[in-house]
PyMOL Python script that loads the backbone (N, CA, C, O; Angstrom):
from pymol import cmd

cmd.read_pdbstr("""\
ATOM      1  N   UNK A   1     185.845 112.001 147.017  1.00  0.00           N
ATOM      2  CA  UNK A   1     184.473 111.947 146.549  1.00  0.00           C
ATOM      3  C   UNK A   1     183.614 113.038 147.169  1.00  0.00           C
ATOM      4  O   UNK A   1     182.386 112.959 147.184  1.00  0.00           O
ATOM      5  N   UNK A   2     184.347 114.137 147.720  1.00  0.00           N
ATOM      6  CA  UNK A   2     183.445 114.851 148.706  1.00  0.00           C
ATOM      7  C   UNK A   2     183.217 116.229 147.564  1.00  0.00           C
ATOM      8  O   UNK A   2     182.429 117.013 148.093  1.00  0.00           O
ATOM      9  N   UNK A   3     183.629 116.689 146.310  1.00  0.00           N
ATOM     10  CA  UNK A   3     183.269 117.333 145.486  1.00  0.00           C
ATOM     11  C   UNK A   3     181.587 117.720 144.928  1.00  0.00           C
ATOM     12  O   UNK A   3     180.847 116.955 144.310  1.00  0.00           O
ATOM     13  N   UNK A   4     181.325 118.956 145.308  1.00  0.00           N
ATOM     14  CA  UNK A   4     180.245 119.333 145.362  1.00  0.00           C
ATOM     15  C   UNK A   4     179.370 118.754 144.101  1.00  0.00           C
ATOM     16  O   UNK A   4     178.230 118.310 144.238  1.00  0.00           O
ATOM     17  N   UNK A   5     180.084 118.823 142.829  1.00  0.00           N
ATOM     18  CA  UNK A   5     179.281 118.485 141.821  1.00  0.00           C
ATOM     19  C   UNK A   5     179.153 116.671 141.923  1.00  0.00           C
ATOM     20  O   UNK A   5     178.189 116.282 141.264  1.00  0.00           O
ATOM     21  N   UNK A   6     179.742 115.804 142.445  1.00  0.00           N
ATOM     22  CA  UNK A   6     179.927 114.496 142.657  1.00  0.00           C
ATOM     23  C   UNK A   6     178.670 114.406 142.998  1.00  0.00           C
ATOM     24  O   UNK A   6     177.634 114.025 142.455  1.00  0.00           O
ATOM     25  N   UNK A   7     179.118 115.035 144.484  1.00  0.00           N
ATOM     26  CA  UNK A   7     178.053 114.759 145.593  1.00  0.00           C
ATOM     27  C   UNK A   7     176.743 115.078 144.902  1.00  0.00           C
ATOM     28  O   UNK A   7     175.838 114.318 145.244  1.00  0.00           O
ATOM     29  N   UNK A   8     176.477 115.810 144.204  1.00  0.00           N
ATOM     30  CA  UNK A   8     174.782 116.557 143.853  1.00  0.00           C
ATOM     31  C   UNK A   8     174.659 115.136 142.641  1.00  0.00           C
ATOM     32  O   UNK A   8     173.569 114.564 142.602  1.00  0.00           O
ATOM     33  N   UNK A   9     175.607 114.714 141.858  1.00  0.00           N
ATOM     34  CA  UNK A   9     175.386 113.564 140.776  1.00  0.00           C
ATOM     35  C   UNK A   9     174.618 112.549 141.728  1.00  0.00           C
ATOM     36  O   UNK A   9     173.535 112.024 141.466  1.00  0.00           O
ATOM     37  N   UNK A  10     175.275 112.391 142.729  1.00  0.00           N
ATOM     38  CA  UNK A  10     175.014 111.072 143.277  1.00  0.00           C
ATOM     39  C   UNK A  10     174.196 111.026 143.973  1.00  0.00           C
ATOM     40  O   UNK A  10     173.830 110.029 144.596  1.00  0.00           O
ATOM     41  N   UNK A  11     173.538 112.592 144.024  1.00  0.00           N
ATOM     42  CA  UNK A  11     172.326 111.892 145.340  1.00  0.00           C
ATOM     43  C   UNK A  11     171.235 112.600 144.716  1.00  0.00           C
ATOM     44  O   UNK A  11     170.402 113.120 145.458  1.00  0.00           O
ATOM     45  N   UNK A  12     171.069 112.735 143.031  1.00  0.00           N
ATOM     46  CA  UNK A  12     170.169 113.114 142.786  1.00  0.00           C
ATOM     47  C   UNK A  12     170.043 111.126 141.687  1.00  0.00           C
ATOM     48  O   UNK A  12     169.035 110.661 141.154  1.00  0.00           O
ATOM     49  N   UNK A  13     171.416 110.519 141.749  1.00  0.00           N
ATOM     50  CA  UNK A  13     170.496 109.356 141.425  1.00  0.00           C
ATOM     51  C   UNK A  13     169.949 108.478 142.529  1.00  0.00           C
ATOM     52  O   UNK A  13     169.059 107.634 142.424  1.00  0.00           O
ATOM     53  N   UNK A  14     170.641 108.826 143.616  1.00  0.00           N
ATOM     54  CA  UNK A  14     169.388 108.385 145.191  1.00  0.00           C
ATOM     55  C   UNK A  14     168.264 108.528 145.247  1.00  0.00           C
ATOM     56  O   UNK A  14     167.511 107.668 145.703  1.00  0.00           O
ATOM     57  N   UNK A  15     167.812 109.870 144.708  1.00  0.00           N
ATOM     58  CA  UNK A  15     166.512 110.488 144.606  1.00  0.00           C
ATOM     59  C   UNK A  15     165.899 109.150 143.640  1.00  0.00           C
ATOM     60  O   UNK A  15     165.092 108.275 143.950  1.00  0.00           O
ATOM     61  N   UNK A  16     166.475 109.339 142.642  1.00  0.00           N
ATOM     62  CA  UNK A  16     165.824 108.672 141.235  1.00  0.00           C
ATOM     63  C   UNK A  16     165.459 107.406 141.658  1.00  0.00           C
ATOM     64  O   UNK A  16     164.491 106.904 141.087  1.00  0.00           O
ATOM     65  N   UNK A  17     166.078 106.703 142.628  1.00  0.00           N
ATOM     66  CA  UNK A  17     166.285 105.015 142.963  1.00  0.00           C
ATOM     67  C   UNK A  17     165.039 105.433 143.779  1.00  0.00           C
ATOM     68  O   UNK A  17     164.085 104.672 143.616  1.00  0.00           O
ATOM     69  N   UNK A  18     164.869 106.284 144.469  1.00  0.00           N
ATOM     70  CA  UNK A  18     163.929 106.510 145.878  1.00  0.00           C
ATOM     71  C   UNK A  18     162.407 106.371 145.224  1.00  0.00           C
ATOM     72  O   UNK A  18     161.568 105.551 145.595  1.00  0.00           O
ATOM     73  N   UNK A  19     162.213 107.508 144.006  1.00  0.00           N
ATOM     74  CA  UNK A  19     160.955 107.499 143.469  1.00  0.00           C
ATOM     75  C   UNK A  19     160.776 105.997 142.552  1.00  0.00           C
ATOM     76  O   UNK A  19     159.676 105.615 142.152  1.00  0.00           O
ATOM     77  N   UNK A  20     161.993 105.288 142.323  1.00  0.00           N
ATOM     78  CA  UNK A  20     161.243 103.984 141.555  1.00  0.00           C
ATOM     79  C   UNK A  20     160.849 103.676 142.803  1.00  0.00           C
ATOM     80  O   UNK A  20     159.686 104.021 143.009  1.00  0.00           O
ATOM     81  N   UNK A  21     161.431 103.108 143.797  1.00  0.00           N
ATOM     82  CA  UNK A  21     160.917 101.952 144.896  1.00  0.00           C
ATOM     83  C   UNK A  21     159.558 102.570 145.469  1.00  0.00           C
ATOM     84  O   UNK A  21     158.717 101.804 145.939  1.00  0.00           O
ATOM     85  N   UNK A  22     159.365 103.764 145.439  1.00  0.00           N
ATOM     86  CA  UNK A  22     158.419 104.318 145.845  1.00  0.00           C
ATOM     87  C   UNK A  22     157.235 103.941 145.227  1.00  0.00           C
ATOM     88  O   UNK A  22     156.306 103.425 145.848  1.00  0.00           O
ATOM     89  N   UNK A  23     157.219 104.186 143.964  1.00  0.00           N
ATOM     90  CA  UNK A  23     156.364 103.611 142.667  1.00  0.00           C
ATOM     91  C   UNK A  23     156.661 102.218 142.840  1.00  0.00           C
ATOM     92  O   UNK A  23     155.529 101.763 142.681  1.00  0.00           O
ATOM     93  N   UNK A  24     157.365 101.265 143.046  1.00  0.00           N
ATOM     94  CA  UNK A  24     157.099  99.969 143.090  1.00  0.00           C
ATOM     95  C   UNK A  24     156.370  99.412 144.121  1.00  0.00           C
ATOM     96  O   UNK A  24     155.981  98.254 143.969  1.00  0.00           O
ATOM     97  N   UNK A  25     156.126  99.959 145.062  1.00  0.00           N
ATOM     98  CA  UNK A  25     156.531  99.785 146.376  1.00  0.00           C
ATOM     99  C   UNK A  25     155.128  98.644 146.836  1.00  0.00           C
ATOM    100  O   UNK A  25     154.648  98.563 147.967  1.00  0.00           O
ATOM    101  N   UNK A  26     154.593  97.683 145.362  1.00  0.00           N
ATOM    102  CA  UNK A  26     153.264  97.052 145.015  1.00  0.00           C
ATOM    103  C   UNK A  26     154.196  95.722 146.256  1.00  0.00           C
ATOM    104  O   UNK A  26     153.604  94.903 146.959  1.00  0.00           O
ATOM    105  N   UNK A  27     155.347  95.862 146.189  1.00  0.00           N
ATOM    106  CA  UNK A  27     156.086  94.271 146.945  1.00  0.00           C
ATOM    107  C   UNK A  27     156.085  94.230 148.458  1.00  0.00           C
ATOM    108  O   UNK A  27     156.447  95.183 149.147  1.00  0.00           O
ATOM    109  N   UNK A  28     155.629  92.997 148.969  1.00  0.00           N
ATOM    110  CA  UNK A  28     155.266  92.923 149.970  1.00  0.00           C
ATOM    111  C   UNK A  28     156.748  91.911 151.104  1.00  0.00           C
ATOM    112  O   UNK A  28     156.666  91.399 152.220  1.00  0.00           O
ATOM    113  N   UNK A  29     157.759  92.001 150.259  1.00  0.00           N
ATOM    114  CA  UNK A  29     158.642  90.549 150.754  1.00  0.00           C
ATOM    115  C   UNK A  29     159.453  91.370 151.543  1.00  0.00           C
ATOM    116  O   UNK A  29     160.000  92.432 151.249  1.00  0.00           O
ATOM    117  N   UNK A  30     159.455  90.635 152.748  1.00  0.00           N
ATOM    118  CA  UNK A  30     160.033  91.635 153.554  1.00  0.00           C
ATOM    119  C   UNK A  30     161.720  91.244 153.798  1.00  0.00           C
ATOM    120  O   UNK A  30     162.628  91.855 154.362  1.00  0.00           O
ATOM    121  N   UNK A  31     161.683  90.459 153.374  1.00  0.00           N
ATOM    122  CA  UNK A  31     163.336  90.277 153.122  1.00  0.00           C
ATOM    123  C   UNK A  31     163.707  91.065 152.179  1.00  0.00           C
ATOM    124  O   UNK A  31     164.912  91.298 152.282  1.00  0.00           O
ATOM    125  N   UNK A  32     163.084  91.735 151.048  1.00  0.00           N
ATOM    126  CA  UNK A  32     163.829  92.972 150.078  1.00  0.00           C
ATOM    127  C   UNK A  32     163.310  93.905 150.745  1.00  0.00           C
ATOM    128  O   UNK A  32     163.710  94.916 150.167  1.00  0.00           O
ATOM    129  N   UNK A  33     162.451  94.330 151.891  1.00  0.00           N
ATOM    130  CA  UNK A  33     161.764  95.458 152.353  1.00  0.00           C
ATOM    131  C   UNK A  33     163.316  95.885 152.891  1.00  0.00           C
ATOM    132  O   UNK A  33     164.046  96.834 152.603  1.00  0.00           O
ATOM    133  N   UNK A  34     163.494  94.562 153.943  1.00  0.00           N
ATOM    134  CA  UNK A  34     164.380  94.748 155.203  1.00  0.00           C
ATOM    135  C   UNK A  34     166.202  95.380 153.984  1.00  0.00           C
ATOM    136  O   UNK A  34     166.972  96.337 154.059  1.00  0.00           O
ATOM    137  N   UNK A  35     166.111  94.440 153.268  1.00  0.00           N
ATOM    138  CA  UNK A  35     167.560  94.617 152.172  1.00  0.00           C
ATOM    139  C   UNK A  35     167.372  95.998 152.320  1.00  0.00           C
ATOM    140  O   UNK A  35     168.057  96.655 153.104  1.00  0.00           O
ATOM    141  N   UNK A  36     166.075  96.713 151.293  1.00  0.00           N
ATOM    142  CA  UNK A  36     166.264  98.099 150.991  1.00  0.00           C
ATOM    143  C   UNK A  36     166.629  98.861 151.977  1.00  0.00           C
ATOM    144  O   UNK A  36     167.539  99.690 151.966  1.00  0.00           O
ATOM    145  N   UNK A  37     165.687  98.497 153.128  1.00  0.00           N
ATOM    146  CA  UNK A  37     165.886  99.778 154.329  1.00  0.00           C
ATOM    147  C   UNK A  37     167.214  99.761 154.482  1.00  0.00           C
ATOM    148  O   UNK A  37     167.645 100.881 154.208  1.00  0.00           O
ATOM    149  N   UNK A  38     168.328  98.803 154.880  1.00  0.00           N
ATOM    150  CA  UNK A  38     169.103  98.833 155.262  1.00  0.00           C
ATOM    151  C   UNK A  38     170.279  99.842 154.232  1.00  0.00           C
ATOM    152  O   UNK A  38     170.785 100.831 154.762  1.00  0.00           O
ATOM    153  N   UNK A  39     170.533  99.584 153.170  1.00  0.00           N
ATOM    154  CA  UNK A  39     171.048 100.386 152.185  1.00  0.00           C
ATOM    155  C   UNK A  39     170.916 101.428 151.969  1.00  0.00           C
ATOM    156  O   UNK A  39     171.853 102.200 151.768  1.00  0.00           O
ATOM    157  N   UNK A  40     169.216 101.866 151.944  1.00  0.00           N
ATOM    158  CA  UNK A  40     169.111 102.958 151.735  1.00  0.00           C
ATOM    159  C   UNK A  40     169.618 104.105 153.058  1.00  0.00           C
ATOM    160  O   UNK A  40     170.152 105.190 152.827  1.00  0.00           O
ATOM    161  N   UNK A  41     169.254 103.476 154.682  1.00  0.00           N
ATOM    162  CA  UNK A  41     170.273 103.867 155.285  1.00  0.00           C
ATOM    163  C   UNK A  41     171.096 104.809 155.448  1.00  0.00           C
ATOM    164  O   UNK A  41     171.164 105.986 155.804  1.00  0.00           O
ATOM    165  N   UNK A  42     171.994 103.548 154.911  1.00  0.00           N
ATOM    166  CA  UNK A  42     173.687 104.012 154.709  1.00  0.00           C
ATOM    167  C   UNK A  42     173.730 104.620 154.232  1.00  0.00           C
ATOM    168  O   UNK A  42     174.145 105.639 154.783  1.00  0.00           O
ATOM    169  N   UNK A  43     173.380 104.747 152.725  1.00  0.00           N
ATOM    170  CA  UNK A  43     173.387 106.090 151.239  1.00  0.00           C
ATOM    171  C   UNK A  43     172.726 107.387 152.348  1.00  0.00           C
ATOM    172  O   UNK A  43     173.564 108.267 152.548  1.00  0.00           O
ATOM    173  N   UNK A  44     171.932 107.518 152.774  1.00  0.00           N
ATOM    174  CA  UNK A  44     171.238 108.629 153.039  1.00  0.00           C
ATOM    175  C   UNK A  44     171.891 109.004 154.042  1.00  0.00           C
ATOM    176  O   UNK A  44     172.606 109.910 153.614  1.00  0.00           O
ATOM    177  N   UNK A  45     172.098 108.861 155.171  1.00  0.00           N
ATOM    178  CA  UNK A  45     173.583 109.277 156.202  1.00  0.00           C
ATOM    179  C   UNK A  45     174.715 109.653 155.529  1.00  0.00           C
ATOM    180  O   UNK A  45     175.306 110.653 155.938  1.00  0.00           O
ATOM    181  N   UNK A  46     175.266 108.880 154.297  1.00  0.00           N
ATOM    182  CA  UNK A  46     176.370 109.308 153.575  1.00  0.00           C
ATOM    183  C   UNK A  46     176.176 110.522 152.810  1.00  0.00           C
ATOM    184  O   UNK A  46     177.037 111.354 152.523  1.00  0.00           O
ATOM    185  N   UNK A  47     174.862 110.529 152.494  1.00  0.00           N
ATOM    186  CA  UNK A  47     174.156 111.643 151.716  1.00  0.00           C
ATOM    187  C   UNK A  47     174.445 113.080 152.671  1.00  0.00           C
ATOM    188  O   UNK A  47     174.887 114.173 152.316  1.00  0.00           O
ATOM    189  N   UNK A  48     174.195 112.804 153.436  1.00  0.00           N
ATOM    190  CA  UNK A  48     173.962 113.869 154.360  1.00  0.00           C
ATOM    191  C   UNK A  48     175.324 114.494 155.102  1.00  0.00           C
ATOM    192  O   UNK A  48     175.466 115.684 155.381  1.00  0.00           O
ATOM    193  N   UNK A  49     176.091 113.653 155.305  1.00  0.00           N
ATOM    194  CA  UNK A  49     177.334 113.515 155.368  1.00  0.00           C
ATOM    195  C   UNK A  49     178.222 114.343 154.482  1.00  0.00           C
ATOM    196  O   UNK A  49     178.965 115.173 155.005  1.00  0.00           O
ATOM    197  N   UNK A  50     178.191 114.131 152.800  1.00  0.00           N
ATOM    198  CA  UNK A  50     178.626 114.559 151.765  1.00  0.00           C
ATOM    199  C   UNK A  50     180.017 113.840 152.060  1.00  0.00           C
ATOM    200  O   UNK A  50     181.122 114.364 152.205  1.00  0.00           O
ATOM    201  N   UNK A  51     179.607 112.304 152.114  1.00  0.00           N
ATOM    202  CA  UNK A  51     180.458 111.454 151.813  1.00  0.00           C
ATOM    203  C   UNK A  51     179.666 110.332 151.392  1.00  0.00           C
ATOM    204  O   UNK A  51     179.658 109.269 152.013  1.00  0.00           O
ATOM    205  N   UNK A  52     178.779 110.615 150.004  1.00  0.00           N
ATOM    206  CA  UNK A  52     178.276 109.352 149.286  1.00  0.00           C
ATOM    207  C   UNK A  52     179.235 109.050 148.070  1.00  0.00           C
ATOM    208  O   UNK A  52     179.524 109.921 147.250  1.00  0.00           O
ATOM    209  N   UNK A  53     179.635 107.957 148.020  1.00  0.00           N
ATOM    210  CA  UNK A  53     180.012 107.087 146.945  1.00  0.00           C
ATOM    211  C   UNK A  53     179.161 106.696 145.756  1.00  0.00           C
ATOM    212  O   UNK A  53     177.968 106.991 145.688  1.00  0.00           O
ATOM    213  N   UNK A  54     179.665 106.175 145.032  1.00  0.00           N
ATOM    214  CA  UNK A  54     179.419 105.500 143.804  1.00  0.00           C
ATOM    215  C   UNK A  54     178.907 103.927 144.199  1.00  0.00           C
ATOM    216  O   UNK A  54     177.779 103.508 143.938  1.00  0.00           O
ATOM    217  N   UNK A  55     179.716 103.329 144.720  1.00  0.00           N
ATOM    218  CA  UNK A  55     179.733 102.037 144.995  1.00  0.00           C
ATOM    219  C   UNK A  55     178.322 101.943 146.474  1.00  0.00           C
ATOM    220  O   UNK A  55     177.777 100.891 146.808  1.00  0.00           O
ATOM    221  N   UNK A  56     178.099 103.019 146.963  1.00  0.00           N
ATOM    222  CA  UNK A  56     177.022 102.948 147.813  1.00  0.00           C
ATOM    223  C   UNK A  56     175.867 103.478 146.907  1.00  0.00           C
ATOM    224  O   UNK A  56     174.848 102.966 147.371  1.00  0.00           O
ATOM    225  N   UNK A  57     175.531 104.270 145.823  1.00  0.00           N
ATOM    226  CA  UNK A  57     174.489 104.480 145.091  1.00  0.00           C
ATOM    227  C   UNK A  57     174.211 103.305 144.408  1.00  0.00           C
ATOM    228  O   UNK A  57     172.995 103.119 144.449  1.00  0.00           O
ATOM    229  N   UNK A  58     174.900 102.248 143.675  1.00  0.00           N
ATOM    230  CA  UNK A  58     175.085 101.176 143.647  1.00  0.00           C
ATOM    231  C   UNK A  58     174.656 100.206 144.485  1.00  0.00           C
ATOM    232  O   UNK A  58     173.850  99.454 143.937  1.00  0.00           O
ATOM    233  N   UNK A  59     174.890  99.953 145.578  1.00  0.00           N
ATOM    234  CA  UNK A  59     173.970  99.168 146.510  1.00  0.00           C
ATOM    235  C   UNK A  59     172.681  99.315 146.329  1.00  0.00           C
ATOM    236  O   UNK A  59     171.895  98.407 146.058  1.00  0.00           O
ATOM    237  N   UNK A  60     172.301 101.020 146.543  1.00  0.00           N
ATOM    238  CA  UNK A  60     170.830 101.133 146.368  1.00  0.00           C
ATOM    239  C   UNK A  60     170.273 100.299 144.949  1.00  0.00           C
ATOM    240  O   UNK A  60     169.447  99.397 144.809  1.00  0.00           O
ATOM    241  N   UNK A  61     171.023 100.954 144.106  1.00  0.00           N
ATOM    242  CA  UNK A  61     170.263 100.087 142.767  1.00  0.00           C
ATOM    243  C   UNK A  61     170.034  98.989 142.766  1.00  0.00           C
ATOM    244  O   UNK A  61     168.924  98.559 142.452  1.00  0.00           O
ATOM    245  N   UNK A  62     171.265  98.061 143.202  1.00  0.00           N
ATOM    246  CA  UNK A  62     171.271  96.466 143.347  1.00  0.00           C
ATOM    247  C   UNK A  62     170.139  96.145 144.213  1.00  0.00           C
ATOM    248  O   UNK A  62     169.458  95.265 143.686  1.00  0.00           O
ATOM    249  N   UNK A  63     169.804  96.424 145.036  1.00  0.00           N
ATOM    250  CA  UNK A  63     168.707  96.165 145.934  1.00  0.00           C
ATOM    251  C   UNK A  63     167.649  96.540 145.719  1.00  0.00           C
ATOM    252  O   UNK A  63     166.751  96.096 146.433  1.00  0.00           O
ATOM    253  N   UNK A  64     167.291  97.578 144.576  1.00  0.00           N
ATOM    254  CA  UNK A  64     165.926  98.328 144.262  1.00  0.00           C
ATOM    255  C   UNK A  64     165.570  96.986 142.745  1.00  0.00           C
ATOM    256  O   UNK A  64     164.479  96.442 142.572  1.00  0.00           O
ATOM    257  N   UNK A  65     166.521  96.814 142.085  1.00  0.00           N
ATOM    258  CA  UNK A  65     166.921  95.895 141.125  1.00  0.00           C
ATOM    259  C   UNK A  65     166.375  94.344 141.266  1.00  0.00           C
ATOM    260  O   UNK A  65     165.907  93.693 140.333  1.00  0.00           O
ATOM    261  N   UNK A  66     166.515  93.930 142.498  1.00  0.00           N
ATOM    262  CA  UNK A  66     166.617  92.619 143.462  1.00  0.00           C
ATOM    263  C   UNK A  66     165.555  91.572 143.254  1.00  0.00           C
ATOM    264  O   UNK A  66     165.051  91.439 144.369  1.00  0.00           O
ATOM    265  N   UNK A  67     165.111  90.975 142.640  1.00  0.00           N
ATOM    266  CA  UNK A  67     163.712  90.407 142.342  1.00  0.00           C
ATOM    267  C   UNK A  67     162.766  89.478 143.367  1.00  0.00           C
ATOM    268  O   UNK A  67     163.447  88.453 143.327  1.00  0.00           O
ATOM    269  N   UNK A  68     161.934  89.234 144.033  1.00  0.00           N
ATOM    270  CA  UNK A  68     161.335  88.693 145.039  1.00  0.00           C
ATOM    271  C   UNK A  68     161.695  87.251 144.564  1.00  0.00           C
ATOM    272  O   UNK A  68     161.670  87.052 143.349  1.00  0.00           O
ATOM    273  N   UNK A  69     162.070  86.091 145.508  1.00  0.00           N
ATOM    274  CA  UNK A  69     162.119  84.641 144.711  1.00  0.00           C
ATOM    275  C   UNK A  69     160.652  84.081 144.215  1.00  0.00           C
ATOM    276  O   UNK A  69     160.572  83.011 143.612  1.00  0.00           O
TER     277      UNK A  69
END
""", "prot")
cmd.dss("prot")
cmd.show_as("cartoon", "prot")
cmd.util.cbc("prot")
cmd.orient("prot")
């Protein structure tokens, strides 16, 4: 997964996940605050790394996705 064009796919949909939550960012629950930080994280170290996955851009979504109860 360490392929340059991968890598630029996948962390330009990081970006994309980054500016929704950014624009959402109206939610105050800090149990999805705490979810996101944590995910986003990982993706962004992996990012940086140029060892991001699929299945970790994925996390981000699932958690940007996540609905307050």
């Amino acid at each position: 997964m360490s392929d340059t064009i991968t890598q630029t796919r996948l962390s330009m949909r990081l970006d994309t996940y980054l500016r929704e939550y950014t624009a959402k960012n109206v939610r105050r629950d800090a149990l999805f605050k705490e979810e996101w930080d944590t995910v986003w994280q990982v993706a962004d170290v992996a990012r940086t790394q140029n060892v991001l996955t699929p299945e970790l851009v994925d996390d981000v979504r699932k958690a940007l996705k996540k609905e307050s109860p």
